[in-house]
N, C-alpha and C positions, 0 to 999 in steps of 0.2 A: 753597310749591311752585309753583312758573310751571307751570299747565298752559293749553292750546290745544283748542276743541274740532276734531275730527278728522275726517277725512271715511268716511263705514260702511266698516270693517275688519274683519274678526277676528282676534282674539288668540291666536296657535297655541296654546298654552295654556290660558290666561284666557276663550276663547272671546267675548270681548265683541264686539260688534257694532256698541254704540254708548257713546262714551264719552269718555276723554281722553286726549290724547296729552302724554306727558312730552316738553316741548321739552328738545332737545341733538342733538349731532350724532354721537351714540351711535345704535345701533337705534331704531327704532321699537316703541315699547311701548304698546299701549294698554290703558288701565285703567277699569271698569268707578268710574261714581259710588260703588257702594257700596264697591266696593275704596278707595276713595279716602277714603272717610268711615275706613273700618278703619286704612288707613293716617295717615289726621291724628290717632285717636283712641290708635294705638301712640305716637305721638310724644308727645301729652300727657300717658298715662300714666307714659312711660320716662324723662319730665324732670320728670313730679312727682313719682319714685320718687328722682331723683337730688336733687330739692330737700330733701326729708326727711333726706339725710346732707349738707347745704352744700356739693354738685357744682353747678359752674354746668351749665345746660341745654345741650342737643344743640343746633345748626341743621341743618336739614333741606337736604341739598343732592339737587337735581336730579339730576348725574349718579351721583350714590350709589343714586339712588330707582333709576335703569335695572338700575343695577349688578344691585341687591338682587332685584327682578323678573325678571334673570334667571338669578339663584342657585334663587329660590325656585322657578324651571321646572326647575332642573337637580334642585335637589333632589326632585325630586315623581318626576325618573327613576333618581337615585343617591342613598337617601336619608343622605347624609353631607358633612363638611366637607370633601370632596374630590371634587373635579370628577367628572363621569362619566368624562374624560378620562385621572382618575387624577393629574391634579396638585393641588396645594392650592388649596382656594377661594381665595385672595390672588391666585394669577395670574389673574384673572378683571380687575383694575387693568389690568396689564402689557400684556394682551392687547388693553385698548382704550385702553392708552397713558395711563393717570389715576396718579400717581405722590403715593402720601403715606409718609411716614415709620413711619407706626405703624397699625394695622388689625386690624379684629376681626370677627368675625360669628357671629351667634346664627339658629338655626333654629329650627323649630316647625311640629307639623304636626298635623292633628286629623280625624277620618273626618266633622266637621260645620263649618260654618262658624261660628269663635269672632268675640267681640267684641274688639275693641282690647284694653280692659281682660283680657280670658282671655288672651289670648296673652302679656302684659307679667306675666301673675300667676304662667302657665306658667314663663316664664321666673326671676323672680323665685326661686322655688320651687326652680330647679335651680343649684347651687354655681356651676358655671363658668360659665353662661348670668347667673345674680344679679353675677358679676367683671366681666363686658363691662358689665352696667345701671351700675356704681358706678366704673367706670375714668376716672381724673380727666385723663388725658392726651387721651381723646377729647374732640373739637369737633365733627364734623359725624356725620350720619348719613344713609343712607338707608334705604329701609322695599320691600318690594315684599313680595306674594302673588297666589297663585293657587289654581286647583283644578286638580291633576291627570290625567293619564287614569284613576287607578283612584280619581274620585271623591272624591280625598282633599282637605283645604284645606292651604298651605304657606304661611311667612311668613321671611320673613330681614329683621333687620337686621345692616346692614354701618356699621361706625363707622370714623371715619380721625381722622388728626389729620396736619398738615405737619410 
């Protein structure tokens, strides 16, 4: 993940203050170091869960990471796979112009702040969320979370492939 340290912000969300900024020339996202740990730590779990069935691993892509960050904001105010907007999480792409053939995303949310591994086991755990970890057509992904206003923690990945 290319990150840049950033200059004191806060993250309307995430609240961070000080932290790191996802290069791209998408929004400005800044995410707190330990968000950052959670997020490298989803990644290794979801591709050492894909290595157990002979899935090659995910790459982590940058503008997937914004994507995903700010799914999991939107999520924390509409909690579903549809925009607050009311249209499908997938035009969240469209909208900032990122075009892949094939796209998925898994949510998770918890009233305490989980580890990588809880959030990847949550998921695990749930049928359709365990279909996105083991889908052999995805290549990249991205990861974001945050905490809500009402306290809660949020995570999405969003998976594509061209």
């Amino acid at each position: 993940m290319a990150a840049t340290t950033a200059r004191p912000k806060t993250c309307s969300v995430c609240g961070a203050t000080e932290g790191t900024k996802l290069s791209s020339s998408l929004p400005e996202v800044l995410v707190s170091r330990r968000d950052l740990e959670t997020m490298a730590d989803i990644l290794y779990y979801t591709n050492e869960y894909r290595r157990q069935f002979g899935i090659a691993e995910l790459t982590e892509n940058t503008e997937l990471d914004i994507l995903a960050h700010l799914r999991a904001e939107e999520a924390s105010i509409n909690w579903s796979h549809t925009r607050p907007d009311g249209s499908n999480f997938d035009s969240i792409f469209t909208e900032y112009g990122i075009t892949y053939r094939v796209k998925g995303e898994n949510l998770a949310s918890a009233t305490y702040r989980k580890t990588g591994e809880e959030v990847v086991e949550q998921w695990i755990a749930s049928p359709s969320h365990e279909e996105n970890l083991r889908r052999e057509v995805y290549t990249k992904i991205g990861i974001g979370c945050c905490q809500g206003s009402d306290g809660w923690w949020y995570w999405c990945q969003l998976f594509a492939a061209n």
